[in-house]
C-alpha positions as CSV (number, residue, x, y, z in Angstrom):
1,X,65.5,-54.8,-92.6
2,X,66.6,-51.2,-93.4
3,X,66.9,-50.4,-89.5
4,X,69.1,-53.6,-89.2
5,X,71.9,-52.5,-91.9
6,X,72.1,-48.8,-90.7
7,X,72.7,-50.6,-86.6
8,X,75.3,-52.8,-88.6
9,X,77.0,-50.4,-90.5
10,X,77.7,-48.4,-87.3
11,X,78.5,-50.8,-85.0
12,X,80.9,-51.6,-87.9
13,X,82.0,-47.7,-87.9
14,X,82.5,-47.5,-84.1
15,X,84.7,-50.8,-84.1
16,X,87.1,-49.7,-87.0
17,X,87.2,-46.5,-85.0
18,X,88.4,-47.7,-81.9
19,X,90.7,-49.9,-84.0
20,X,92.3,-47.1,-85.5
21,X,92.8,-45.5,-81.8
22,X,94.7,-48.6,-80.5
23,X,96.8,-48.5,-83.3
24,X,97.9,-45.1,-82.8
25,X,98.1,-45.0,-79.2
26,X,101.9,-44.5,-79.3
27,X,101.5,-41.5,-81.1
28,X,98.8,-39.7,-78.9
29,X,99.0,-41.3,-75.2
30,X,96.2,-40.7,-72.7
31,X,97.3,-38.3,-69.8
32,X,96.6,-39.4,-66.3
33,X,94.1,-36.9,-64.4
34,X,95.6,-36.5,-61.1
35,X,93.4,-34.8,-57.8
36,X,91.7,-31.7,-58.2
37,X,91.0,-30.4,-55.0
38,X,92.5,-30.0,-51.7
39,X,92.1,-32.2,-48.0
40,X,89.7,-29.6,-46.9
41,X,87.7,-29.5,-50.3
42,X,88.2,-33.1,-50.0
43,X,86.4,-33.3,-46.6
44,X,83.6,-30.9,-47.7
45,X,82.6,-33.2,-50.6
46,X,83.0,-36.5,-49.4
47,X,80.5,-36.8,-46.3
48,X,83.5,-35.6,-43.5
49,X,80.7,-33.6,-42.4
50,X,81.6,-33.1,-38.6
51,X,85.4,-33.0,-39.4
52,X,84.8,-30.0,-42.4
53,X,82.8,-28.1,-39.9
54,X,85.4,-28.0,-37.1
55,X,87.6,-27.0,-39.5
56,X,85.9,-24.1,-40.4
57,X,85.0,-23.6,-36.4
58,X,89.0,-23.4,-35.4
59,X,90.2,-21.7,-38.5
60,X,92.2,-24.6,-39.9
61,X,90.8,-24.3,-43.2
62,X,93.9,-21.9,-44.3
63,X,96.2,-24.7,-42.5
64,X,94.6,-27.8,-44.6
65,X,94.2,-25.8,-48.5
66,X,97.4,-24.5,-48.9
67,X,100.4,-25.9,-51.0
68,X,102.3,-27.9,-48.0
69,X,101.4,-31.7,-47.8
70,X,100.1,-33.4,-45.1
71,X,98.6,-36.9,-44.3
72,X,95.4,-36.7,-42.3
73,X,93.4,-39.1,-40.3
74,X,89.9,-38.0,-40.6
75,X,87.2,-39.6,-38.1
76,X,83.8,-40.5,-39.9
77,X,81.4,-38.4,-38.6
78,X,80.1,-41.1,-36.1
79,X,83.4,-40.9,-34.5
80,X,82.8,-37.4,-33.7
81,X,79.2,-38.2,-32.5
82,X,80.8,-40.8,-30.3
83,X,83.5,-38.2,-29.0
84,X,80.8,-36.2,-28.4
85,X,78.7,-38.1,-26.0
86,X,82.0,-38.9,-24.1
87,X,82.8,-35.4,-23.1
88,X,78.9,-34.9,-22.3
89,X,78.3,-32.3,-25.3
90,X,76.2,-32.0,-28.2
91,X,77.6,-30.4,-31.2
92,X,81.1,-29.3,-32.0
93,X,80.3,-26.0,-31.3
94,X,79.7,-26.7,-28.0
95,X,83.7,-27.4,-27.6
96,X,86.0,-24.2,-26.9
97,X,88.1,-23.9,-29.9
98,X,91.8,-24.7,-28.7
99,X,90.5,-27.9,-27.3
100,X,89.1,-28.4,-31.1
101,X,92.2,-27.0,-33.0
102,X,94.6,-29.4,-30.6
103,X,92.4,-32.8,-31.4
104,X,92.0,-31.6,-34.9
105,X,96.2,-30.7,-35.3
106,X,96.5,-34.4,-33.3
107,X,95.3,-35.7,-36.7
108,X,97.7,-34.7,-39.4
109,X,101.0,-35.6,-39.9
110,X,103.5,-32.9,-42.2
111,X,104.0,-34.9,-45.6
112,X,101.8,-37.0,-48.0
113,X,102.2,-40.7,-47.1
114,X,100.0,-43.4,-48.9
115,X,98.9,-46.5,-47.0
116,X,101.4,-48.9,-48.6
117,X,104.3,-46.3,-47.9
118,X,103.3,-46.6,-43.7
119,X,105.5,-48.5,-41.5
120,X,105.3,-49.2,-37.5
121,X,106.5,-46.3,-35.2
122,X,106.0,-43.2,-33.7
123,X,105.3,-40.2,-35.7
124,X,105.1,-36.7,-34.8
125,X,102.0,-34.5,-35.5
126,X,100.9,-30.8,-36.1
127,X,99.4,-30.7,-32.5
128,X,103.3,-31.6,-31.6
129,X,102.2,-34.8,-29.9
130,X,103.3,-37.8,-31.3
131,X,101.0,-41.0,-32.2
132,X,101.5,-44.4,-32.8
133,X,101.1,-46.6,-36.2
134,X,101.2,-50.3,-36.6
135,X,101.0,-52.4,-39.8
136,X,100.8,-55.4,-37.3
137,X,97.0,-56.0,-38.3
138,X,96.2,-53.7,-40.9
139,X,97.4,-50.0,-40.6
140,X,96.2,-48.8,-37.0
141,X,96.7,-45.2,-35.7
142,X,97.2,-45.1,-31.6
143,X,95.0,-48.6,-32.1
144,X,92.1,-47.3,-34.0
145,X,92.1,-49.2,-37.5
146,X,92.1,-46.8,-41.1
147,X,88.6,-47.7,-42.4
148,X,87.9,-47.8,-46.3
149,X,88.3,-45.0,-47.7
150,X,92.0,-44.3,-47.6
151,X,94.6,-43.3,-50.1
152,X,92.4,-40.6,-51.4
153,X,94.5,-38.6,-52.9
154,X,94.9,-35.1,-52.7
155,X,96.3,-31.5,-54.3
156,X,98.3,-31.5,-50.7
157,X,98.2,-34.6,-49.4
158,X,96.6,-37.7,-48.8
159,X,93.0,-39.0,-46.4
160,X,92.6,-42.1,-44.5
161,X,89.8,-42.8,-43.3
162,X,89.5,-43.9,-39.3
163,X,86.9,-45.0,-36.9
164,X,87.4,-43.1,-33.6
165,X,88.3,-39.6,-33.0
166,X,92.6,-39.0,-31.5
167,X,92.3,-36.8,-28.2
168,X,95.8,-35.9,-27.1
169,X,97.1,-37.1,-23.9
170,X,96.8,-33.9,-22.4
171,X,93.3,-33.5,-23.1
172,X,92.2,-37.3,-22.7
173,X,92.9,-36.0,-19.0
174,X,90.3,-34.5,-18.1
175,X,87.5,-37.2,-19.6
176,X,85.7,-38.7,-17.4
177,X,86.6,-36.4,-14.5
178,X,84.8,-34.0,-12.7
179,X,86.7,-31.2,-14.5
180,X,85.5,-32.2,-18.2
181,X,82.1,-30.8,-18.0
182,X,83.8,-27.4,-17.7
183,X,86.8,-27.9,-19.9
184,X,84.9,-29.5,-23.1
185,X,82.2,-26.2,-23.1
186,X,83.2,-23.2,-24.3
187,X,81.1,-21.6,-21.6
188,X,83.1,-22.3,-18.9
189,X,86.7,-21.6,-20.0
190,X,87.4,-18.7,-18.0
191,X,87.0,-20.8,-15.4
192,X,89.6,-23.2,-16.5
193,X,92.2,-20.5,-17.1
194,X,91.5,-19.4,-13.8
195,X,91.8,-23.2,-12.8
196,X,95.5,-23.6,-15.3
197,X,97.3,-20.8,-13.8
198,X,96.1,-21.0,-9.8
199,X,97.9,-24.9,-10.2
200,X,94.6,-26.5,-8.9
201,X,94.2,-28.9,-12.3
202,X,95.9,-31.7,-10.6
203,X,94.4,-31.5,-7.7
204,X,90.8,-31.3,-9.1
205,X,91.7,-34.4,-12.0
206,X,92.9,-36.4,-9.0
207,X,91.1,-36.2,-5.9
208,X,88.3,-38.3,-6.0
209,X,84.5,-37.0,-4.8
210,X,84.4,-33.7,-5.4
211,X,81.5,-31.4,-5.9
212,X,81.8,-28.2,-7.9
213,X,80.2,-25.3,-8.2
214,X,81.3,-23.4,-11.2
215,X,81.0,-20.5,-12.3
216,X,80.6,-19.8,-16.0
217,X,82.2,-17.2,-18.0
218,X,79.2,-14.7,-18.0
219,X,79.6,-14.9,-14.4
220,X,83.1,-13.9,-14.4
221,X,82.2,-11.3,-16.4
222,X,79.7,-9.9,-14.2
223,X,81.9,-10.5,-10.7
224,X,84.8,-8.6,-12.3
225,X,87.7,-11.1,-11.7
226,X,89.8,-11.6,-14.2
227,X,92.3,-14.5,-13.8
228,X,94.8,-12.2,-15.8
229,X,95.0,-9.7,-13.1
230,X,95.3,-12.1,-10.3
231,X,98.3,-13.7,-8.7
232,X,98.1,-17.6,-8.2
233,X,97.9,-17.6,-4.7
234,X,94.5,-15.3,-4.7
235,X,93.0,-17.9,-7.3
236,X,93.6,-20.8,-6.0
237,X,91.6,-19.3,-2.7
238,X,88.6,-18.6,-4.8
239,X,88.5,-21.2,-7.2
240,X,88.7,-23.8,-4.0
241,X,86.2,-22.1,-2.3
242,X,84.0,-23.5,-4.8
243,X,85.0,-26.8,-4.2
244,X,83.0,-29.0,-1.9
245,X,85.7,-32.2,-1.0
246,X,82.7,-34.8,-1.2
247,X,79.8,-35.8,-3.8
248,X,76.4,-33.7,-3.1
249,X,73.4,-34.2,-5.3
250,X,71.2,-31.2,-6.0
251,X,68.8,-33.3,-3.8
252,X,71.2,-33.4,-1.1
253,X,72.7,-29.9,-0.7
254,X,72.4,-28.7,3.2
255,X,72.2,-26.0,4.9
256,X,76.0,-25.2,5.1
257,X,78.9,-27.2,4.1
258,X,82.9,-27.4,4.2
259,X,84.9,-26.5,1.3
260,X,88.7,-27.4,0.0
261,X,89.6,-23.9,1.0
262,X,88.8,-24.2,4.5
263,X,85.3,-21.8,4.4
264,X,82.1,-22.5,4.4
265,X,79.7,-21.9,1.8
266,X,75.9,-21.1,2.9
267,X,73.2,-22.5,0.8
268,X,69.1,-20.6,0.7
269,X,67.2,-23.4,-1.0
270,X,63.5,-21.7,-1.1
271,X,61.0,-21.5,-3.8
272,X,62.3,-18.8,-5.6
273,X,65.4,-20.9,-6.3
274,X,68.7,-22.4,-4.9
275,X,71.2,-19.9,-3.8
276,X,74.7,-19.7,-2.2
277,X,75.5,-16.8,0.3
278,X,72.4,-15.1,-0.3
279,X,73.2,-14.2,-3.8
280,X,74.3,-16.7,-5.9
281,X,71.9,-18.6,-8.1
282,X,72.3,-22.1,-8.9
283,X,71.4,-22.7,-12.5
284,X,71.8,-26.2,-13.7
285,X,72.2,-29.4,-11.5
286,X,73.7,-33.1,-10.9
287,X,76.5,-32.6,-13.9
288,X,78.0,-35.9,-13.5
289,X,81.4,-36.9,-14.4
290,X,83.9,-39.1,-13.1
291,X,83.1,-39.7,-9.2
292,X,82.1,-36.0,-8.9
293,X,79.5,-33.6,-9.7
294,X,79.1,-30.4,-11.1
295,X,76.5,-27.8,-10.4
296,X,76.2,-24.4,-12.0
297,X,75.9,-21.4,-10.5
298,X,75.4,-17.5,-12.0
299,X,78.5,-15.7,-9.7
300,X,82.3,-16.2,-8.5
301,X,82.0,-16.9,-4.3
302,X,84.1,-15.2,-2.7
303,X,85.5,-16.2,0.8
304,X,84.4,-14.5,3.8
305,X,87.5,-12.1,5.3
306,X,86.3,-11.6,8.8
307,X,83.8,-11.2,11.7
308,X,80.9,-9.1,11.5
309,X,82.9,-6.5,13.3
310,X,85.8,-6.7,11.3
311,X,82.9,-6.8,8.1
312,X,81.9,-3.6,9.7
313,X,84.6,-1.8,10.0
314,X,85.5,-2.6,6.4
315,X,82.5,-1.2,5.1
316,X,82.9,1.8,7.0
317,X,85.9,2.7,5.3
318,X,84.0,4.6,3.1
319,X,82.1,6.8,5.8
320,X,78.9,4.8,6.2
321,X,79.2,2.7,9.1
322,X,81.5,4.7,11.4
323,X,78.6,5.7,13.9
324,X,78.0,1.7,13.9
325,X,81.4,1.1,15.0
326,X,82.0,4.4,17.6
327,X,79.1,2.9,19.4
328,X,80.5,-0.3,19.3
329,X,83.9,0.8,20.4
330,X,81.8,2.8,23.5
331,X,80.2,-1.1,24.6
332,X,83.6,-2.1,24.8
333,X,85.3,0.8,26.4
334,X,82.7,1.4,28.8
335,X,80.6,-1.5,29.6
336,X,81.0,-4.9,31.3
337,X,81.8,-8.1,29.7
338,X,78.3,-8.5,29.1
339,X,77.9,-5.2,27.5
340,X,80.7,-5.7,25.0
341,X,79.6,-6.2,21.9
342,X,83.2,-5.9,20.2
343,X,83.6,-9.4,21.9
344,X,79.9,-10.5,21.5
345,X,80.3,-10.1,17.8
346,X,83.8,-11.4,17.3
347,X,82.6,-14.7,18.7
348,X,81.6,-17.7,16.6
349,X,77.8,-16.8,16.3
350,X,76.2,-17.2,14.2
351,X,74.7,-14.0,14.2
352,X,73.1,-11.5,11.3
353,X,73.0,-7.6,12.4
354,X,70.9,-4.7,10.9
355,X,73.3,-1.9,10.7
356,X,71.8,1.3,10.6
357,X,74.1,4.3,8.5
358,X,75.4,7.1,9.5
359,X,72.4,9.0,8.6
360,X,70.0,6.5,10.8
361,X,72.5,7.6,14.2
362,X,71.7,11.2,13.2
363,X,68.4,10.9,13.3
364,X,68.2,9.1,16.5
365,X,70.8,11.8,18.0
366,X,68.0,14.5,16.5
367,X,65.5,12.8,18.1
368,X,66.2,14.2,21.5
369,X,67.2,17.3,22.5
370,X,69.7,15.8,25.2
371,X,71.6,13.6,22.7
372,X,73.9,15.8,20.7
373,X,76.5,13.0,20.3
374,X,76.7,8.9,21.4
375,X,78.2,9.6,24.4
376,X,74.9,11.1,25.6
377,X,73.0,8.1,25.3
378,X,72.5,6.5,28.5
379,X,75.2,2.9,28.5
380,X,72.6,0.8,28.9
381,X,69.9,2.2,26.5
382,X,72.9,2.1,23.8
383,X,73.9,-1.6,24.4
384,X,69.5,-2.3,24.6
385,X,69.2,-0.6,21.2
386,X,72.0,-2.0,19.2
387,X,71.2,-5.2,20.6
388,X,67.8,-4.7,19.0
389,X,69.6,-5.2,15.5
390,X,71.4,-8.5,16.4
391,X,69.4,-11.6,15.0
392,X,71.4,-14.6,17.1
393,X,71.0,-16.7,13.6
394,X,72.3,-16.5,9.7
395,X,70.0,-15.1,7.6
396,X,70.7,-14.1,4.1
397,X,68.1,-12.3,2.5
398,X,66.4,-15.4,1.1
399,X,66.2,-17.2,4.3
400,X,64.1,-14.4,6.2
401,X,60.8,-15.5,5.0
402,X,61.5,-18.8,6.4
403,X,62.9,-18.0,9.3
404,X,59.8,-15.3,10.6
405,X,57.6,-16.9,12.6
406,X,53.5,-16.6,11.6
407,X,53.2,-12.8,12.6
408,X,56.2,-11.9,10.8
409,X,58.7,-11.3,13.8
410,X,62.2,-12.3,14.2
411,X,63.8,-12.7,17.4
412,X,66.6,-10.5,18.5
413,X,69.3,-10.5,21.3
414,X,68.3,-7.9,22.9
415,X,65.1,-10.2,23.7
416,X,62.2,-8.4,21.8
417,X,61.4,-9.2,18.4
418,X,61.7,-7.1,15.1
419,X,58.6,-7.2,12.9
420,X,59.3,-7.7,8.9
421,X,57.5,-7.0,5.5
422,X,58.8,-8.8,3.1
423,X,57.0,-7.5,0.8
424,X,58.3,-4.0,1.1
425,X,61.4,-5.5,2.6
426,X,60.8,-2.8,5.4
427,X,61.7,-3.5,9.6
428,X,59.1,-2.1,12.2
429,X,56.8,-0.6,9.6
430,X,59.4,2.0,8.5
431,X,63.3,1.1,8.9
432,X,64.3,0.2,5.2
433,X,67.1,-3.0,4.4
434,X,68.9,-1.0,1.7
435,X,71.7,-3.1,1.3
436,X,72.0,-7.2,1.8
437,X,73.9,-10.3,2.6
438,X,77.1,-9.0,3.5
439,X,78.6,-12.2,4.5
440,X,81.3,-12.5,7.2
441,X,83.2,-15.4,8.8
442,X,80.2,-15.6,11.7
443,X,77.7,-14.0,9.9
444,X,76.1,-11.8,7.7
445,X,75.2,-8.0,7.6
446,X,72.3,-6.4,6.1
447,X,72.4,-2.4,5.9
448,X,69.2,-0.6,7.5
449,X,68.2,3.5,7.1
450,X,66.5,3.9,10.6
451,X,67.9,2.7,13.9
452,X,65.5,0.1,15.2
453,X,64.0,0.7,18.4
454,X,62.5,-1.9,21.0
455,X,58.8,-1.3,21.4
């Protein structure tokens, strides 16, 4: 009975106290607390997981908690999920940061603006691309409907909630085409600044069917080439050269094929790995997008600018290969049609020559007391010997293990085989290849020490 007064009593208490604070309400109003934290703050605490992280990825966060208003549509983080299976990636980080900041910026709209202050019409955003709202059926934004919860207030602004991620016309482009594996990944966008300023976007976006191989930024890196430094022109002529105008599965890739530039692009597929003109890896595979593919590969190609001649003479500018090319020049001035090789080697082909250096011709001039310069060896024993270093095929490096038949020899034109190691990658037991694949319009050189001799 005791317990049940004192409860009494202070129910009794508590009710004359609120009483007395009703009466005197006039006297001591309650403030209203307005928001405490800003949109990003906002974002970070209320499950915009995805859409707090890209802000912190593209530097936005400065943008978003300072003093200026702004109304933001922020995607759930399924909507980013979603996004993200679109463009074929798997986390925001994946995506090169202006391609981010762009979408991101394609979401807020300078000034706070609650729901019931939104009307129908176009409205310009940060990413200075406009979108479109409708009160029609509910508030929509570019046709995606604001999802509960909206009007959350902030310090400098105000959230609504949507269901699907913006993307800006200019990058809703490239989805769904054979470009967007390259220009959603942040590991390929050299090669879309490469692709931007050689004026070959269009093209690619448009043409239906296409097979690239791309080179990623590492390999860019590695090659050298730097769009920067490059004229348009140049660019376009490499980037097309990697461009194959019809859809090839890794299952399908031949031996040679056509590109958009006009060359052709050589492809080693042995164990040791697919490769393009001897020296270029293939990586990843069967990209998919849009009616194209996209395969990987770890260098920039780079088009063929002549015959095997004119290859040799190039790569004699620097005093290596001008014995090569004086006894060339002799076939020519000296022999029959037959005889001249300056023709033979100018001609389609294919053909893959074993050019000895400078060093190598010494030695064979040392190697008899008659021979103190080319002109002393006999015509025909010149055009037999350098004959002797003509294979009458293409054959990069990683094609000659396939291409030796079960003693290890390689036919010539000059009608007697060369015998190879490939172990030691050595010719005839002691002539060593000390520089390959070399690729020219009709063929390919490989750079020997010793000049082969027929046995």
């Amino acid at each position: 009975m005791k317990i049940f007064l004192n409860s009494l009593m202070a129910v009794g208490l508590f009710f004359l106290t609120m009483t007395s604070s009703s009466c005197n309400s006039e006297e001591d109003p309650i403030t209203p607390v307005g928001p405490t934290q800003n949109i990003v703050e906002i974002a970070q605490a209320s499950g915009f997981n995805s859409l707090a992280a890209a802000l912190v990825k593209t530097d936005l966060i400065g943008t978003l908690s300072g003093t200026t208003e702004y109304t933001v549509f922020a995607p759930t983080d399924e909507a980013f999920a979603t996004l993200l299976a679109e463009i074929g990636q798997t986390s925001i980080d994946d995506v090169p940061n202006s391609v981010l900041e762009k979408i991101l910026l394609y979401h807020v709209v300078p000034g706070s603006v609650l729901s019931k202050d939104i009307s129908s019409g176009s409205v310009e955003t940060a990413a200075g691309e406009p979108i479109a709202l409708s009160t029609a059926s509910g508030i929509t934004v570019n046709g995606v409907a604001v999802i509960s919860p909206f009007d959350v207030e902030a310090t400098n602004g105000v959230i609504h909630t949507i269901g699907s991620v913006l993307v800006p016309n200019d990058i809703a482009q490239f989805v769904n085409t054979v470009l967007e594996p390259a220009y959603f990944n942040t590991n390929f966008t050299t090669l879309i600044e490469a692709a931007v300023k050689a004026g070959v976007v269009e093209t690619l976006l448009t043409t239906p069917n296409l097979t690239i191989f791309a080179p990623n930024n590492e390999a860019f890196a590695t090659s050298g080439i730097v769009p920067a430094d490059l004229d348009a022109a140049t660019l376009a002529s490499v980037l097309t050269y990697h461009v194959v105008p019809a859809k090839v599965l890794s299952g399908e890739i031949p031996r040679e094929a056509g590109t958009v530039n006009g060359g052709m692009i050589y492809f080693s597929l042995v164990d040791s790995g697919n490769f393009i003109n001897g020296d270029y890896e293939i990586t990843a595979v069967d990209i998919e997008s849009g009616s194209g593919v996209v395969h990987v590969i770890d260098g920039v190609l780079l088009p063929a600018s002549g015959n095997v001649v004119e290859k040799a003479i190039a790569l004699s500018a620097d005093g290596e290969f001008t014995s090569l090319i004086a006894a060339l020049q002799r076939t020519a001035d000296e022999g029959t049609a037959e005889q001249n090789l300056l023709n033979v080697l100018s001609s389609d082909g294919p053909f893959t020559v074993f050019a000895p250096t400078n060093a190598a011709f010494q030695a064979l001039l040392d190697s008899n007391d008659s021979w103190a310069t080319l002109s002393d060896i006999p015509l025909g024993t010149l055009v037999t010997v350098l004959t002797y270093h003509v294979v009458p095929a293409r054959a990069f490096d990683k094609d000659i293990a396939g291409a030796v038949n079960a003693q290890n020899e390689l036919p010539t034109a000059a009608g007697v085989p060369i015998i190879l190691d490939l172990e030691n990658l050595t010719i005839n037991g002691n002539s060593k290849i000390i520089v390959v694949n070399q690729s020219a319009t009709n063929g390919v050189i490989h750079a020997i020490d010793t000049v082969l001799l027929p046995q």
